[in-house]
C-alpha positions as CSV (number, residue, x, y, z in Angstrom):
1,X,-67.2,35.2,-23.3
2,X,-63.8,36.2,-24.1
3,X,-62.8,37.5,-20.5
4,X,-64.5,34.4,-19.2
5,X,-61.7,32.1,-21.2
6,X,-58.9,34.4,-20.1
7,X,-60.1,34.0,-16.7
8,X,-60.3,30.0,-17.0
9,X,-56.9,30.3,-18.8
10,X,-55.4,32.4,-15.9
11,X,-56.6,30.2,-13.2
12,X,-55.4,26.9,-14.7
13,X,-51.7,28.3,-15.2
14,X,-51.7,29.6,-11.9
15,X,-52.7,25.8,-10.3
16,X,-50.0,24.7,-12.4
17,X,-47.4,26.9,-11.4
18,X,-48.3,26.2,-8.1
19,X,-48.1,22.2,-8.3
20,X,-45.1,22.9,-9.8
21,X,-43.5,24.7,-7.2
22,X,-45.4,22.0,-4.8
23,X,-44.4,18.8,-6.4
24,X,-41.2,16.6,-5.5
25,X,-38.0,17.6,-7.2
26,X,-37.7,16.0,-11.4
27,X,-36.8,12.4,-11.4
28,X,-34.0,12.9,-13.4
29,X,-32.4,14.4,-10.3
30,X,-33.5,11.4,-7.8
31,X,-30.3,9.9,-6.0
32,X,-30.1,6.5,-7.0
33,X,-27.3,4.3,-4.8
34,X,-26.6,0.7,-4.8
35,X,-27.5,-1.6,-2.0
36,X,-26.0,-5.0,-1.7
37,X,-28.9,-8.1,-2.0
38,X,-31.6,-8.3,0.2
39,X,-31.2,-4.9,0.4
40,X,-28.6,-5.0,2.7
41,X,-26.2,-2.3,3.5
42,X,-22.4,-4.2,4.7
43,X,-20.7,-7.0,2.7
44,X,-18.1,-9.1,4.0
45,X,-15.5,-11.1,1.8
46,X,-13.1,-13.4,3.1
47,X,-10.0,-13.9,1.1
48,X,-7.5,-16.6,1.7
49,X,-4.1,-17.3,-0.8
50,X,-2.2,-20.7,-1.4
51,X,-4.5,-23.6,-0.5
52,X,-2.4,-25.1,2.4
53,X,-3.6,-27.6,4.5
54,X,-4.6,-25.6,7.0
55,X,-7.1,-24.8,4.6
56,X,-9.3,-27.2,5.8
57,X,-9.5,-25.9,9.5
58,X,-10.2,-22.4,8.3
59,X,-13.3,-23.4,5.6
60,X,-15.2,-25.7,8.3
61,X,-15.2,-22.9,10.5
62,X,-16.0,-20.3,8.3
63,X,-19.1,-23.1,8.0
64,X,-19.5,-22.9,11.4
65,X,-20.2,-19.2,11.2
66,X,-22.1,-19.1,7.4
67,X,-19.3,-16.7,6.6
68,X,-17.8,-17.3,2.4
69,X,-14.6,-17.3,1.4
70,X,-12.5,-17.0,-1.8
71,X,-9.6,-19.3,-2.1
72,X,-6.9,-18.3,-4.2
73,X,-4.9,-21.4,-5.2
74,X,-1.7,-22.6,-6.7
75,X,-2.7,-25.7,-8.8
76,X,1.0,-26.9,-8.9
77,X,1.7,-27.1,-5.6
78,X,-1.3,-28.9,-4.5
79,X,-0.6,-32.3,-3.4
80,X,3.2,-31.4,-2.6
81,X,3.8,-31.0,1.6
82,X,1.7,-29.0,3.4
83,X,-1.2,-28.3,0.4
84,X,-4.0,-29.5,-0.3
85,X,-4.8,-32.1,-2.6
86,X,-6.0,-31.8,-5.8
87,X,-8.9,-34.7,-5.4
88,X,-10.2,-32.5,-2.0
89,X,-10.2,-29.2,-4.1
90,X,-13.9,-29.6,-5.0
91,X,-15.3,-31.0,-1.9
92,X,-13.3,-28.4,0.8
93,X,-14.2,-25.4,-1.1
94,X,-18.2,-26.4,-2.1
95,X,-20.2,-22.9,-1.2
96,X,-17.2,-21.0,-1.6
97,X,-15.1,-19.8,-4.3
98,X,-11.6,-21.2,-6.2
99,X,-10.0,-19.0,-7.5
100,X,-6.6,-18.6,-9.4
101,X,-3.0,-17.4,-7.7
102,X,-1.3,-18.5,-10.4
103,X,0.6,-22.1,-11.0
104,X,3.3,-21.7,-9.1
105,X,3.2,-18.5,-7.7
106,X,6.2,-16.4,-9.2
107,X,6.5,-12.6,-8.6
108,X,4.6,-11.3,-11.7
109,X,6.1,-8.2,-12.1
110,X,9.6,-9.4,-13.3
111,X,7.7,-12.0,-15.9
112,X,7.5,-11.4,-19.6
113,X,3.7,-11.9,-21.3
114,X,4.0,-14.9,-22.2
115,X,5.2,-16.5,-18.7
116,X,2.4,-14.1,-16.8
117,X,-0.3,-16.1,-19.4
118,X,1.0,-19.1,-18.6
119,X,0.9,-18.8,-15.1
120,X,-3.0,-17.9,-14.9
121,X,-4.1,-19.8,-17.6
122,X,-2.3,-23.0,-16.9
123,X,-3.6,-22.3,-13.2
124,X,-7.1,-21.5,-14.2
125,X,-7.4,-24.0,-16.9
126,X,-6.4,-27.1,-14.0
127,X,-8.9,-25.4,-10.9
128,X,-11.8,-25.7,-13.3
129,X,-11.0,-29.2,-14.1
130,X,-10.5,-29.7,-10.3
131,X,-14.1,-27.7,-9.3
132,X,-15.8,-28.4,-12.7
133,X,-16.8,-24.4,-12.3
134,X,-15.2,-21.2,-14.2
135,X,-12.7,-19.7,-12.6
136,X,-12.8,-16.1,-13.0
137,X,-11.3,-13.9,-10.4
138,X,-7.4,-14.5,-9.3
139,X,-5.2,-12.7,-6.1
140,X,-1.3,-11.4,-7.3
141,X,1.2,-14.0,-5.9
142,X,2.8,-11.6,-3.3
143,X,0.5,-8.8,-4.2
144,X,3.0,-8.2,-7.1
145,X,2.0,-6.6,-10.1
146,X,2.2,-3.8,-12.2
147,X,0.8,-1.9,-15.9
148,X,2.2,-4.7,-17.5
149,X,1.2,-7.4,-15.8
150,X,-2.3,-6.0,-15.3
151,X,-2.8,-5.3,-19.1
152,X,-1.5,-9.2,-19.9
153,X,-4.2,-10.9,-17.8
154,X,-7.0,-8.5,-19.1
155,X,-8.2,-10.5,-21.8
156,X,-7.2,-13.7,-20.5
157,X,-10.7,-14.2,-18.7
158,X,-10.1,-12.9,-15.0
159,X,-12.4,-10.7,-14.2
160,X,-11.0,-9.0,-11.3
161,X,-7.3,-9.6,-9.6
162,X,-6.9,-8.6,-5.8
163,X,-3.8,-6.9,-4.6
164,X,-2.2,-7.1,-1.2
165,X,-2.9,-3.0,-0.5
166,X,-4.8,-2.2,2.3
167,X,-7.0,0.6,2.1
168,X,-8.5,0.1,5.7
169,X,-11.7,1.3,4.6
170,X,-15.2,0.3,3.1
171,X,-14.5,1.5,-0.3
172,X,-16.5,-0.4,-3.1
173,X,-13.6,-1.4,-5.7
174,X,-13.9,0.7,-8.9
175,X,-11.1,-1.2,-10.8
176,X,-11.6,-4.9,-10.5
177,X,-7.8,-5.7,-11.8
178,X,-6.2,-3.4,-9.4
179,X,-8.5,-4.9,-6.6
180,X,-7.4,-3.2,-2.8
181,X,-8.5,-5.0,0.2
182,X,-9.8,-3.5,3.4
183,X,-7.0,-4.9,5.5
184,X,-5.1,-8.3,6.6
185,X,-6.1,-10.2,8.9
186,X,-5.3,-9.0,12.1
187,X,-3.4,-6.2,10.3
188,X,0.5,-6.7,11.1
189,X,-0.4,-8.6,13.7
190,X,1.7,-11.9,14.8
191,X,4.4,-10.6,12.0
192,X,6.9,-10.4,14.2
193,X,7.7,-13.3,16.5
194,X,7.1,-12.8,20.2
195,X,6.8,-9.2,19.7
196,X,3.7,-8.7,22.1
197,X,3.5,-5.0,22.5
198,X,2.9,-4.9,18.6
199,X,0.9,-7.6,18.1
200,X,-1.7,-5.6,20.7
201,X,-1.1,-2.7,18.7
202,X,-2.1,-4.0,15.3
203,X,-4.9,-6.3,16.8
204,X,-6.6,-2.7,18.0
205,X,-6.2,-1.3,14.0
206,X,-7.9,-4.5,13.1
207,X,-10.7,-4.2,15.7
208,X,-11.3,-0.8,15.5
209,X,-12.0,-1.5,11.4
210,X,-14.2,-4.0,12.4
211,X,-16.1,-2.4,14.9
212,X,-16.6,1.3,12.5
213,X,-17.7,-1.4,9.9
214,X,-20.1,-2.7,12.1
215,X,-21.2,0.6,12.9
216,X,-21.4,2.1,9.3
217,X,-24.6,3.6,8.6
218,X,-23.4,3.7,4.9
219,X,-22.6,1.3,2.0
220,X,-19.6,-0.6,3.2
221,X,-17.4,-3.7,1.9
222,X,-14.9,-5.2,4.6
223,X,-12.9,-7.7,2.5
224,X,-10.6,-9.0,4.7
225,X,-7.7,-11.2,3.4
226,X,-4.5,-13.3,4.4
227,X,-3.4,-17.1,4.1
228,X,-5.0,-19.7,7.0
229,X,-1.0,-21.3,7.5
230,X,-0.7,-18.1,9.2
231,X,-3.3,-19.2,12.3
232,X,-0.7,-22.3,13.0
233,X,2.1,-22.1,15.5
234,X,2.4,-20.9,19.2
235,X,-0.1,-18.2,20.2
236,X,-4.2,-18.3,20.1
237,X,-4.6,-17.2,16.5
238,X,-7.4,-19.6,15.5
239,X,-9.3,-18.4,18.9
240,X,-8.7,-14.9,17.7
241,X,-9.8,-15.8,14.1
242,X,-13.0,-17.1,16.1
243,X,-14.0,-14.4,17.9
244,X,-13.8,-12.4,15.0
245,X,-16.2,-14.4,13.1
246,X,-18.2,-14.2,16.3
247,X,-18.8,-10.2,16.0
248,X,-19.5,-10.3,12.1
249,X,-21.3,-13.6,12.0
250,X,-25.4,-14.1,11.5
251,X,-26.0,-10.2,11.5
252,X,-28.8,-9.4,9.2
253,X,-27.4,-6.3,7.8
254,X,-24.3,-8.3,6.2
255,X,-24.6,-10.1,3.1
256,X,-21.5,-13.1,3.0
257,X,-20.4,-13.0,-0.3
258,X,-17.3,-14.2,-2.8
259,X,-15.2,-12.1,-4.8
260,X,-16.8,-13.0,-8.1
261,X,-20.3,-12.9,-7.1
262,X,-19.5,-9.3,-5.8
263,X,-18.6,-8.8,-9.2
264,X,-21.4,-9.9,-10.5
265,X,-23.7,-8.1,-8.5
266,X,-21.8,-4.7,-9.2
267,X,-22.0,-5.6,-12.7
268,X,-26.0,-6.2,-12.9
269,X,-26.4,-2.7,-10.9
270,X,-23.9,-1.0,-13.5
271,X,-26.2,-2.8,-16.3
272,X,-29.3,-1.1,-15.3
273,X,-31.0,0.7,-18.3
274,X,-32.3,4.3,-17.3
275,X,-34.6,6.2,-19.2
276,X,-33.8,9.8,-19.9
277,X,-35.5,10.9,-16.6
278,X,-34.7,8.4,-15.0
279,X,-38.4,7.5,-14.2
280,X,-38.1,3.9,-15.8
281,X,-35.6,1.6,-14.8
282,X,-35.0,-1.6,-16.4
283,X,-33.1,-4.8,-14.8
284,X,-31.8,-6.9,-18.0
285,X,-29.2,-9.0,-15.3
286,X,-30.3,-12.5,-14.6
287,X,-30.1,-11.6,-11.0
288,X,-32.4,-9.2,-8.6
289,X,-30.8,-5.9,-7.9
290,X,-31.5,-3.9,-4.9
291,X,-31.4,0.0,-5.0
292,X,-32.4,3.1,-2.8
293,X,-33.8,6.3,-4.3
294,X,-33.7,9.2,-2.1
295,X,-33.6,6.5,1.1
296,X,-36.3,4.2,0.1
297,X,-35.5,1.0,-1.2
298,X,-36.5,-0.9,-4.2
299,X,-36.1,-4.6,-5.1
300,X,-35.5,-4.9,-9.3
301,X,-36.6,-8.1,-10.2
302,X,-34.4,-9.5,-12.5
303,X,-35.9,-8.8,-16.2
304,X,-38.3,-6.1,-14.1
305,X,-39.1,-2.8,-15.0
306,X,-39.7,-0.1,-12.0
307,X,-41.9,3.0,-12.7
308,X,-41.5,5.9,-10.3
């Protein structure tokens, strides 16, 4: 009887180790990567500074297309020549975002605190009078800032602050105050007047960023940025701003998106609650997440719980 128990004993271990060696690797060591909603692999976020009239060419054909943009204003100058007004603030900008550029759009970096608060609170307090929304994202007037200025407006409610950088890639932004964009538009582009051997030049950078984020089989972000009173004057820049939209427009594997909704999103997925082996994974956001684990996707309802 004895020997018979051994034998069972023997047998079961050795099924064991065998479905051990069989099975798929431990959940704790599952890859777990962030897709953007719907599951979708490319984001694109238009970025625009100022609020000048011209404004209002750019937003009804980003319409057009069903492509967002954030619009980084100066509440003090609206109204004055060439800006907006402040009474077509909420209407122009309805389905895209307002964000702050400060009042009056002074060089931070040469400020002291209490001038760099007054700037983006003053300016955030009047745009969310103007869009009866908060207002929680801003761009750098100039793309100036520095240490100082970026430890000032932390506090003050801005969530993230863009920077005039280009990084002329894809990168997802890991500091939300020191915010690089992909590139301008156009990249340097129509910078120099009737200089038409480097405006081709700088139109091919741009393209050729376009067309590798087109083609990116990975997680990519193109946040392109600049100010629509650029597209005015001599030359076809509002054609060229159209056939752009034209090659990134209605493609199902690109999710149009605002700056502060991108934040949001990134901040749900870094919100998700793991459990030790990573076999439960809990959405707490108010919004649905999208993941993939070892290349198959999952949708997290928001308030869901996936079991692997």
């Amino acid at each position: 009887m004895k020997n018979i128990i051994l034998l069972i004993s023997f047998v079961f271990l050795t099924h064991s180790l065998i479905a051990q060696t069989n099975n798929d690797k431990p959940s704790s060591s599952l890859r777990i990567e962030m897709l953007f909603p719907q599951g979708k692999s490319k984001a694109l976020i238009m970025s625009y500074d100022d609020g000048p009239i011209a404004d209002k060419k750019l937003v009804k054909l980003m319409n057009d297309y069903g492509i967002k943009g954030t619009f980084h204003l100066n509440s003090n100058k609206l109204g004055t020549k060439d800006y907006v007004t402040r009474e077509e603030v909420k209407s122009l900008y309805t389905g895209h975002e307002v964000s702050v550029h400060t009042a009056n759009h002074p060089g931070l970096g040469d400020l002291s605190k209490i001038d760099i608060t007054y700037q983006v609170v003053e300016d955030r307090r009047a745009l969310e009078k103007l869009t009866g929304n908060t207002v929680r994202g801003m761009a750098y007037p100039f793309g100036n800032y520095n240490d100082f200025v970026v430890e000032t407006i932390n506090g003050l409610g801005i969530e993230y602050a863009r920077t005039t950088n280009d990084s002329y890639d894809f990168s997802i932004p890991t500091d939300f105050l020191r915010w690089h964009p992909s590139i301008h538009q156009f990249a340097k582009a129509f910078y120099i007047p009737n200089d038409t051997a480097n405006d081709k030049k700088e139109l091919a950078i741009f393209y050729k960023l376009v067309g590798d984020f087109i083609k990116s089989d990975r997680l990519a972000l193109l946040d392109v940025w600049g100010h629509s009173w650029e597209n005015e004057g001599t030359g076809n820049k509002w054609g060229e701003m159209e056939n752009f939209f034209k090659l990134v427009a209605n493609r199902k594997d690109i999710h149009y998106t605002t700056q502060i909704d991108l934040v949001d999103y990134i901040n749900a997925y870094k919100n998700l609650k793991f459990s030790v082996d990573k076999n439960l994974i809990k959405n707490i956001s108010s919004m649905d997440v999208y993941i993939k684990i070892d290349g198959k996707v999952y949708k997290l309802a928001s308030g869901a719980q996936l079991v692997l």
